[in-house]
N, C-alpha and C positions, 0 to 999 in steps of 0.2 A: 086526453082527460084521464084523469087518476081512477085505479078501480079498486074500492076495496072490497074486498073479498072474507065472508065472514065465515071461519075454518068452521064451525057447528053446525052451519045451517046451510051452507053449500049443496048443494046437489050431487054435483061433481069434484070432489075435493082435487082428486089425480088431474083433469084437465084444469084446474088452476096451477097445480105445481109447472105440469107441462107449459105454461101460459108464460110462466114464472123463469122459468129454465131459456126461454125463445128469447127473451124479454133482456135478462141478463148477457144471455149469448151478444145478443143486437146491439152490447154498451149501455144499456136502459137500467136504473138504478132502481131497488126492489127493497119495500120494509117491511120486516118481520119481528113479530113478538117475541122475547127472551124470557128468562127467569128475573130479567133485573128490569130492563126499559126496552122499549124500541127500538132498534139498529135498523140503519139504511146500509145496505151492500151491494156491491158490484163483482164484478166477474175481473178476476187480476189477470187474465188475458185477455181483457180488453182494454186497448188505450184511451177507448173513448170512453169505458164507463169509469178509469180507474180518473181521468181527469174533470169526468162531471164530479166524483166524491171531491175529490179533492179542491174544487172551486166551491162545493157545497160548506162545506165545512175545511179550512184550509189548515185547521190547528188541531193540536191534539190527536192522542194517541191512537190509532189504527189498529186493527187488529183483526190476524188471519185467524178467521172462524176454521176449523177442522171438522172433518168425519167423526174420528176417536182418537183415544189417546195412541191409538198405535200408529196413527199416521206422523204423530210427531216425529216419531226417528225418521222417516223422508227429509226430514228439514233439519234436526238434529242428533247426525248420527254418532257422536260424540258426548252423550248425553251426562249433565251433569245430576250427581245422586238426586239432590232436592227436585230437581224436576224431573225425574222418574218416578219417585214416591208421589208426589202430587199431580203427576196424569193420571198415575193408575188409581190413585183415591179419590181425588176432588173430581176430575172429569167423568162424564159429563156434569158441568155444575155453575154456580157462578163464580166462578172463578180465572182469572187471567194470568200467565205466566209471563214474563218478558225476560227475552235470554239475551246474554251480550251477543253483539253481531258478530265477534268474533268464532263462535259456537255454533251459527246460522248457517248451511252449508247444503250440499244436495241438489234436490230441486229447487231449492230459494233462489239459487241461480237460471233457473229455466223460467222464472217471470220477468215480464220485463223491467225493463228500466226507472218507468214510468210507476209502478207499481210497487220495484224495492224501496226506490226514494219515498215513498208515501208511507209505508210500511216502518222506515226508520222514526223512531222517536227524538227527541231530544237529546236524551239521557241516553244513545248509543246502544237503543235495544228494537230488539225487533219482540213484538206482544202477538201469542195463541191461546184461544180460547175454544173448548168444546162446548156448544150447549145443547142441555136435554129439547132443548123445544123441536117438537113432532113434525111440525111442514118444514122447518127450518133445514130439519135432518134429512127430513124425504126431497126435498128439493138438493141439501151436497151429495145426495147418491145419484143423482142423476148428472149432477155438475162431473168437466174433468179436471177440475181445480177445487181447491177451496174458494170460501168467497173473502173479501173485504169488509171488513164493517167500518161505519164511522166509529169516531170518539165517542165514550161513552157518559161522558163530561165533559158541556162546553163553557165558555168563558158563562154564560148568563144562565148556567146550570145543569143537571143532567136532561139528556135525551127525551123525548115525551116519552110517558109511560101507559098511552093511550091510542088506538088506530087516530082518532080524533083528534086529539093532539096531533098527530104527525100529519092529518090532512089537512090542517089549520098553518101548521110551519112550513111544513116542506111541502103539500100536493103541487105545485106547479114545477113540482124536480125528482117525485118519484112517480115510477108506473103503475104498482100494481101496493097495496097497501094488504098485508095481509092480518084481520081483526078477532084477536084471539080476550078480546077484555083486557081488563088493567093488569100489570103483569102483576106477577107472586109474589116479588119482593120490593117493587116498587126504587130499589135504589140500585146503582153501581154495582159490578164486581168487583169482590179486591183485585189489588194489581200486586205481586208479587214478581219482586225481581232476584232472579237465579245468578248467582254466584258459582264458581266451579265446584264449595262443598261447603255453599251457607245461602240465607236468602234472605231478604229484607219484605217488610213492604211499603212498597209506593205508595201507594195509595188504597185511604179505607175503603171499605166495600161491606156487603153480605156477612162475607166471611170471617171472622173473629181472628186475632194473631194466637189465639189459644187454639184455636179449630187446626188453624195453620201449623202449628209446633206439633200437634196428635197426629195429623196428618203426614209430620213427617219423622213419625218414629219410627223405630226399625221393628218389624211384626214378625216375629219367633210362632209358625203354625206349626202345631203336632197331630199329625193324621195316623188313626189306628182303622179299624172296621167298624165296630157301633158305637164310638165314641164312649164307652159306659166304664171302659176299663182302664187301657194303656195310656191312652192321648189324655184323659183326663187327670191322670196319676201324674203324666208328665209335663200337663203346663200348671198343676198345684205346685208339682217341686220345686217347678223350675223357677217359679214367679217366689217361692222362697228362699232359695238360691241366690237367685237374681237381687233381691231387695236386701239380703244379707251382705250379696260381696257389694250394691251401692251404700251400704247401710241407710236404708228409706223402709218405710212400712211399705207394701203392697198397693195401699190405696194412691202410690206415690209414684208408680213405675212409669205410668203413661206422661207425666209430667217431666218426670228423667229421661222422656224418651226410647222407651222401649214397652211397648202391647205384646200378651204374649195370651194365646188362643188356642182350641183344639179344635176336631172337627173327624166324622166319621165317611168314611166312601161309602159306608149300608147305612148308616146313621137316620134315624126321624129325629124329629124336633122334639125336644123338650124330655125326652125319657132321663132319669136321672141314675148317677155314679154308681155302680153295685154295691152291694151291703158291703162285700168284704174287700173292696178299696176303702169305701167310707174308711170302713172299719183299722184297716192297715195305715193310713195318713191320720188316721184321728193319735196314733200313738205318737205321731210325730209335730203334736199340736195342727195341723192342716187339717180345716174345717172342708171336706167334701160335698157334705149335703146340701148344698145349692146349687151342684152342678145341673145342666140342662143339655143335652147332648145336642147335636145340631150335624148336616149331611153337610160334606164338603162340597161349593158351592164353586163356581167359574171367578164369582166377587173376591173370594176369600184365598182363592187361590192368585188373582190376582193382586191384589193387597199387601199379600204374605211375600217379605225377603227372603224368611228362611222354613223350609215346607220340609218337617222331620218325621218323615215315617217310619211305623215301628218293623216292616218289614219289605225284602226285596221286592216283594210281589204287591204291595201298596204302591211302593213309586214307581214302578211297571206300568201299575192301572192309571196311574197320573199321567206319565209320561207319555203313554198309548193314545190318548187324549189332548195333551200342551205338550209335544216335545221340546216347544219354545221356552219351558220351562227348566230344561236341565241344569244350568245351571246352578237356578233354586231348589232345587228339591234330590236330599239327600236320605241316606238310612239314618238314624238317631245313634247307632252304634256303632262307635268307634273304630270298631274291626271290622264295620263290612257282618256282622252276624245278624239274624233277624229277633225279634223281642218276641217271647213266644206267648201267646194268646193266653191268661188264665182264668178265663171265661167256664165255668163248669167246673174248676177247681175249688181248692179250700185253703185255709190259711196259709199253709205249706207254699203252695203255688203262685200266691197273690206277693206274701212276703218274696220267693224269689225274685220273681219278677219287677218288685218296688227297688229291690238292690238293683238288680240290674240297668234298670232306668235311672238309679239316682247315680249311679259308678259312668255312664256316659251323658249325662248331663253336667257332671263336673268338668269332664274332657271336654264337653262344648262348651263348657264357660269360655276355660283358659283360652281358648280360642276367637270365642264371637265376642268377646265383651273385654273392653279395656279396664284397666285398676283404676277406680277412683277410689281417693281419699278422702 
């Protein structure tokens, strides 16, 4: 008999997961709330649960649910750009990535047989998706796999989008129903399929092909200390810079494919640009005073390609923290010298220091940014 299990009003929420986890292990198939619909999931080390899925629904696209976006490199350590920009951004979310099999590699070989073939799409990809939902997540940290999900679109529509639903369709083929209400968005995730350095999409969803293009811009982060001075001087320049050598106005950069951001290690929220930055970019037409400072976050750092601080001792304090980061995150100056703080100074010190910041922002163009015409 089906049980469902309503995650607000549980008593025991943890001894459901646990229920959940037994269940799965045993080949027993389990459905859980998403951001989009309801997904029925099995355990891909098992051959019995992956072939109940697969007699349940025989068609359509499959897709390995994951922990985080970090587990992807387990299965794609080969990774192509588009779908590094869109783990570290979109996930967890509603969103699907589907990579060619060729690219599929790792662990993907350590499931089985029974499981790759199911896993295969039509279209000679294999589909991952992270999702935010709460038991979904506390149940894959208890798993030693990821799960399976059904298609998330079948021939006669998408998936229910209600426990109800699903115990009206499926209760006589899953165990445990877990009843979170109608979900959030009520439709599909996009499916987006990865190319080695382009992406398409399969199929609509949620997620907009404009979200998708932002998503995969390249994010230029400039990290100083309270965000009031150096970092904010140098993502105004640069984003003038920048719109000068695409020749676009500013309002236009994220569309061209490039977001360009600042952010403080001491930083609070919202304090705004110092008088005498204002005051030094206002000569160069750059309107300052909207600036809002903001603290360098774990999000922003993960988001961010390119992480420019203005001194050695910034990407120390980063690096002390994400060493997985070194490759991203360098000094802003060209030489390796650090950009010195003119916090407590006066025009004299502010003007330097704007030189200096604009003389190796032009060294990073030549380099980060190709010539368009």
């Amino acid at each position: 008999m089906t049980q469902i299990v309503e995650i607000h009003r549980t008593d025991d929420p943890r001894d459901a997961i646990h229920r959940a986890c037994h269940h799965l292990a045993d080949g027993d198939l389990v459905a859980f709330p998403t951001e989009t619909v309801y997904l029925i999931v099995a355990n891909p080390l098992s051959a019995k649960g992956m072939e109940k899925l697969v007699a349940l629904q025989p068609d359509g696209r499959r897709t390995l649910l994951l922990k985080s976006c970090f587990e992807l490199w387990d299965y794609v350590p080969q990774m192509p750009v588009p779908a590094d920009k869109l783990s570290r951004r979109a996930w967890p979310g509603p969103l699907t990535m589907a990579l060619q099999k060729s690219v599929v590699e790792g662990v993907f070989h350590d499931l089985g047989e029974t499981t790759r073939k199911a896993l295969m799409s039509q279209d000679g990809t294999i589909s991952f998706r992270v999702s935010a939902q709460s038991v979904l997540q506390e149940v894959l940290k208890l798993c030693p796999a990821p799960l399976v999900a059904c298609a998330e679109r079948m021939p006669s529509g998408l998936m229910p989008r209600s426990a109800a639903e699903v115990a009206s369709q499926f209760g006589d083929h899953v165990s445990i129903i877990f009843d979170e209400g109608p979900c959030r968005y009520g439709d599909a995730s996009t499916i987006v399929r990865i190319e080695e350095n382009g992406w398409e999409v399969a199929e609509q969803g949620v997620v907009s092909d404009c979200t998708i293009k932002r998503l995969c811009s390249e994010v230029y982060l400039f990290v100083c200390t309270g965000n009031t001075c150096r970092s904010p001087m140098a993502e105004a320049l640069f984003r003038k810079l920048l719109s000068d050598h695409l020749k676009c106005h500013d309002e236009e950069l994220m569309d061209r494919g490039y977001n360009v951001l600042s952010a403080g290690l001491s930083a609070g929220n919202g304090a705004p640009a110092s008088r005498e930055a204002v005051s030094i970019l206002a000569e160069e037409g750059i309107d300052l005073r909207n600036h809002e400072s903001q603290p360098l976050t774990e999000r922003l750092l993960l988001h961010a390609d390119h992480i420019l601080t203005m001194t050695s001792g910034h990407r120390q304090s980063i690096l002390n923290e994400y060493p997985d980061l070194a490759s991203r995150v360098s000094l802003l100056s060209s030489d390796h010298q650090d950009i010195a703080d003119p916090y407590g100074g006066g025009p004299r010190e502010y003007t330097a220091c704007k030189i200096s910041i604009e003389h190796h922002l032009k060294t990073l163009l030549t380099h980060l940014v190709p010539s368009k015409s």
